[in-house]
LUMVEXVEX-655708 format. One record per residue (C-alpha): residue number from 1; x, y, z. Coordinates in steps of 0.5 Angstrom, whole numbers, padded with zeros to 4 digits. Layout:
BEGIN
NUM/X/Y/Z $
...
END
This chain:
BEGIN
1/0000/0000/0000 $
2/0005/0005/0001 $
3/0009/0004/-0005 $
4/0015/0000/-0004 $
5/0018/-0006/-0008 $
6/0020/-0012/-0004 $
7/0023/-0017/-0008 $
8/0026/-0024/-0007 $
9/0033/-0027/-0009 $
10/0038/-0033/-0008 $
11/0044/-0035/-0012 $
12/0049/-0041/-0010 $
13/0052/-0037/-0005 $
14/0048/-0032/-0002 $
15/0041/-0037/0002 $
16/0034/-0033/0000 $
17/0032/-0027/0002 $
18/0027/-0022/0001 $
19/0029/-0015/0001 $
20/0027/-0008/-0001 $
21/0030/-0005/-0008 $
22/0034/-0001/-0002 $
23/0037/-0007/0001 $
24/0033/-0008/0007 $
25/0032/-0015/0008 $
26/0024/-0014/0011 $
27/0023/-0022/0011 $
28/0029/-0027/0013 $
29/0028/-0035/0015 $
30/0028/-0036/0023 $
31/0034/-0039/0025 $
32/0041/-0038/0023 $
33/0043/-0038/0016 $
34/0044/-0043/0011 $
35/0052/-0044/0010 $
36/0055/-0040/0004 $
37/0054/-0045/-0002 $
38/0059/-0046/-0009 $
39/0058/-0041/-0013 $
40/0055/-0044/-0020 $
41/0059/-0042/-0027 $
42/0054/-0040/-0032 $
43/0056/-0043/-0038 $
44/0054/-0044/-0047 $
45/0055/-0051/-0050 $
46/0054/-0052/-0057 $
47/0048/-0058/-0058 $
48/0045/-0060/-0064 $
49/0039/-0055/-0064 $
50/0044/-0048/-0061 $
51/0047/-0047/-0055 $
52/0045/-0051/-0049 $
53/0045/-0046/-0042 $
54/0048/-0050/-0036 $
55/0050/-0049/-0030 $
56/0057/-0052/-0026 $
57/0059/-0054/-0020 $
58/0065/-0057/-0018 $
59/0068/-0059/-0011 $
60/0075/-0057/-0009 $
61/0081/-0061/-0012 $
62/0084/-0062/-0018 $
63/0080/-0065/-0024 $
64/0077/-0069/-0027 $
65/0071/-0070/-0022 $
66/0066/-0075/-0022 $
67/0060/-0071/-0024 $
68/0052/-0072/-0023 $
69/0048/-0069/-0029 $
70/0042/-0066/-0026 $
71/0036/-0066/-0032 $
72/0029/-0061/-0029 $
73/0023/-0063/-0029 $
74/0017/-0059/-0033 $
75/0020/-0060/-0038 $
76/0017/-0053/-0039 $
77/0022/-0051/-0033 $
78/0028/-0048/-0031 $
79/0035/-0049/-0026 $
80/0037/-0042/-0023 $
81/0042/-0039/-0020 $
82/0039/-0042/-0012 $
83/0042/-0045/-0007 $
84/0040/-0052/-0008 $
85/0042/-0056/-0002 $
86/0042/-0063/-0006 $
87/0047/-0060/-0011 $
88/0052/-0057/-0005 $
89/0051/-0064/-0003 $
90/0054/-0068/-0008 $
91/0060/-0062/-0009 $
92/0061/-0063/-0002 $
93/0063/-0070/-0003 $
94/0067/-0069/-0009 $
95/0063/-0069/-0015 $
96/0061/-0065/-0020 $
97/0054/-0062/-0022 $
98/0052/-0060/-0028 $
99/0044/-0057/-0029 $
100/0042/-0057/-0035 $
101/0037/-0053/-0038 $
102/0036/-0057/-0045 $
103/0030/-0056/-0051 $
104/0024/-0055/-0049 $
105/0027/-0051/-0042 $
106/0024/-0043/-0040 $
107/0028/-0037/-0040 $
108/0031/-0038/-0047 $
109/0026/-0036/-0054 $
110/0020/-0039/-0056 $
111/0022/-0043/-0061 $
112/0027/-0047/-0055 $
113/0021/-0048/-0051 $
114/0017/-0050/-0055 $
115/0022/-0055/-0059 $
116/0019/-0062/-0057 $
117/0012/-0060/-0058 $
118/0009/-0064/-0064 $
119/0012/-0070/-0061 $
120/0019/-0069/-0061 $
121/0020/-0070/-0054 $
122/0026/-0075/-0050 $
123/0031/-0075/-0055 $
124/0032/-0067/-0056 $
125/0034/-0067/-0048 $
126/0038/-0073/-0049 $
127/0042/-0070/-0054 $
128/0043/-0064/-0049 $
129/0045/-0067/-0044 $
130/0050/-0072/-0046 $
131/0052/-0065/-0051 $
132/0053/-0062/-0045 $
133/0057/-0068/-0042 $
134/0062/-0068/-0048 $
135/0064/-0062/-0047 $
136/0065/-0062/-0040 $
137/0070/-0069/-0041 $
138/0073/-0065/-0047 $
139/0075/-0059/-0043 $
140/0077/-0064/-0037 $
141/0073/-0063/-0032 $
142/0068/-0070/-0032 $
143/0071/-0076/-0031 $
144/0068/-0080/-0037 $
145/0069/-0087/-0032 $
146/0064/-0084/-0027 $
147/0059/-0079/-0029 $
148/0051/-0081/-0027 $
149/0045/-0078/-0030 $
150/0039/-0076/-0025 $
151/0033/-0072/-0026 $
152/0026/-0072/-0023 $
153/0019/-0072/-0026 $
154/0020/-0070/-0033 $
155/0028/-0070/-0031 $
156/0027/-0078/-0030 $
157/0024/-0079/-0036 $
158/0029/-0076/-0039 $
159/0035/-0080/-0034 $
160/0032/-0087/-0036 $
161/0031/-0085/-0044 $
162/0039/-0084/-0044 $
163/0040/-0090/-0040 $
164/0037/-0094/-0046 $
165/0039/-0089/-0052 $
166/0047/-0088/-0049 $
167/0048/-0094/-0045 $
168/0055/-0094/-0045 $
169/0056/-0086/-0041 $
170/0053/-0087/-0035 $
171/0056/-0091/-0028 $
172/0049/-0090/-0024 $
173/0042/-0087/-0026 $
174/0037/-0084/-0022 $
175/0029/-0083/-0024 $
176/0025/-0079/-0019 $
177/0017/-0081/-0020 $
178/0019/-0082/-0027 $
179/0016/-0083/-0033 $
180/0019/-0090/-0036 $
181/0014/-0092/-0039 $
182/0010/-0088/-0044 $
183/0003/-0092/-0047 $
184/0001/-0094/-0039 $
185/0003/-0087/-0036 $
186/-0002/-0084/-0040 $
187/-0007/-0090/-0039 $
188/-0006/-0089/-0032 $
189/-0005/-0082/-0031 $
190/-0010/-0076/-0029 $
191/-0014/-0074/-0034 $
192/-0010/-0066/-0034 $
193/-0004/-0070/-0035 $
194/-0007/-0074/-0041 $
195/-0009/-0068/-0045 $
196/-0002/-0066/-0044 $
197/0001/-0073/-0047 $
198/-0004/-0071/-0052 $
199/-0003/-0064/-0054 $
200/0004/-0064/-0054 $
201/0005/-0072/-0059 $
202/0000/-0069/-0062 $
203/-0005/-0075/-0061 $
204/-0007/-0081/-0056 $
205/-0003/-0087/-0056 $
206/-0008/-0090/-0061 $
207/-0007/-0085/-0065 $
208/0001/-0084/-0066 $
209/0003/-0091/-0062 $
210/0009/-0091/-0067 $
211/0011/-0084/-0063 $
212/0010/-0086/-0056 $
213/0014/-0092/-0057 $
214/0020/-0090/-0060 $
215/0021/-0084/-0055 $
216/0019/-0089/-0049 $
217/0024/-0091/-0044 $
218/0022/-0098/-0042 $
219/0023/-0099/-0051 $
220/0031/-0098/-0050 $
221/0031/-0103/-0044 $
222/0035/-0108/-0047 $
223/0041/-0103/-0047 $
224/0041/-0101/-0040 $
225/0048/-0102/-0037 $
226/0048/-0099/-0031 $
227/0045/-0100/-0025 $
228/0039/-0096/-0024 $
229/0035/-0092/-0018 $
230/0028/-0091/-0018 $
231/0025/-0087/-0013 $
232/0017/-0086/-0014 $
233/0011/-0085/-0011 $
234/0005/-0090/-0010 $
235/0000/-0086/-0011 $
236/0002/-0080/-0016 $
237/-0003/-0078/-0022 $
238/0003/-0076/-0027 $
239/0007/-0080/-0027 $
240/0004/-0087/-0024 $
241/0007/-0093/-0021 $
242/0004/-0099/-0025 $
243/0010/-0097/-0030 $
244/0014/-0095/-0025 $
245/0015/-0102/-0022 $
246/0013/-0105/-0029 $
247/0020/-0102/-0031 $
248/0024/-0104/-0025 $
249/0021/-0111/-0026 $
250/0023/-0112/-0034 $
251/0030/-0109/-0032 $
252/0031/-0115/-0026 $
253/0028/-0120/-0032 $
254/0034/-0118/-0036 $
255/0040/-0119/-0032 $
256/0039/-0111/-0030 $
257/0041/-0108/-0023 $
258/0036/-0104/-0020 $
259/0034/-0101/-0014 $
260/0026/-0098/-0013 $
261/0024/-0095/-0007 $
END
């Protein structure tokens, strides 16, 4: 009512505040604050569609690291400049962590936030990550022998399929509430979600079954090298857990090693 601006910021070194545009924190948590974190490098990587928005974190000591490649759910979403104790997690252990806004990610153009949309959907973000990946091992940071791949939502649909499509790339992949396999997802989910599967392949399984198939990571389970963790919920309506277990128990059958909680 009087007018004044308050606004909220973050970055991987600084925990949230709310302040006004002069500087006066009006809202802070209770409690001491959160420990200062890494800093994230914001950096470009050239991929197949343009340049790739990533943010590093890298532990103390010398490279090559061990390296977590982090993939966001939505997928109309986006990794910021936060203070992400998870990410200060790992890099405190050693390793390294790459967030990787891929196609389909806000905060870019229209046309990289909409590229999956037709059904174009998995490999673009695939090709993203493991992009980013090759970068990172050229440059010298990534230790090729020892890289994992975790994403949630969205972000373990995207884990899983590069788990099939890049079998050889990966020590460990990490699929929270996941989607692993695409027609009983849609058979099973909630009916908003399934108005989206259907907006954005362009039809039902049905209708394009040849298009649900090919970007579907319970397709590519014969390839799957490394060992898997799925974490998922029991009663989600997006990404339900009749194709959660159905994939871990397909995996099991073929000799894969998986874990699923």
């Amino acid at each position: 009512p009087d007018g004044t601006v308050w606004l909220r910021e973050e970055s991987a070194t600084r925990p949230p505040r709310v302040r006004t545009l002069e500087g006066d924190v009006v809202v802070a948590p209770l409690g001491p604050p959160a420990p200062v974190g890494r800093p994230h490098t914001s950096m470009l990587v050239d991929g197949e569609g343009g340049p790739i928005h990533v943010l590093l974190t890298v532990p103390e000591g010398p490279p090559p690291y061990p390296t977590v490649m982090m993939v966001h759910g939505g997928p109309e979403w986006a990794y910021p400049d936060d203070l992400d104790p998870w990410e200060q997690t790992l890099a405190d252990e050693g390793y390294a962590v790459a967030k990787v806004n891929y196609r389909g990610s806000t905060g870019s153009t229209v046309a990289w936030r909409t590229s999956l949309h037709g059904g174009n959907i998995g490999f673009p973000e695939v090709a993203d990550v493991v992009s980013t990946l090759d970068h990172l091992v050229a440059t010298g940071v990534t230790d090729p022998a020892r890289v994992a791949v975790e994403g949630w939502s969205w972000g373990g649909y995207v884990s899983l399929l590069a788990a099939g499509l890049h079998p050889d790339r990966w020590a460990a992949v990490i699929g929270g509430i996941p989607v692993c396999d695409s027609v009983m997802t849609h058979e099973d989910c909630s009916p908003p979600q399934q108005a989206y599967d259907v907006a954005i392949m362009g039809g039902s399984p049905a209708e394009v079954p040849e298009a649900y198939t090919e970007r579907s990571p319970s397709t590519y389970l014969d390839r799957v090298a490394a060992p898997v963790l799925l974490l998922a919920g029991e009663h989600d309506s997006a990404c339900p857990i009749r194709q959660v277990r159905h994939y871990a128990a397909s995996l099991q059958a073929r000799g894969g090693v998986v874990h699923l909680h």
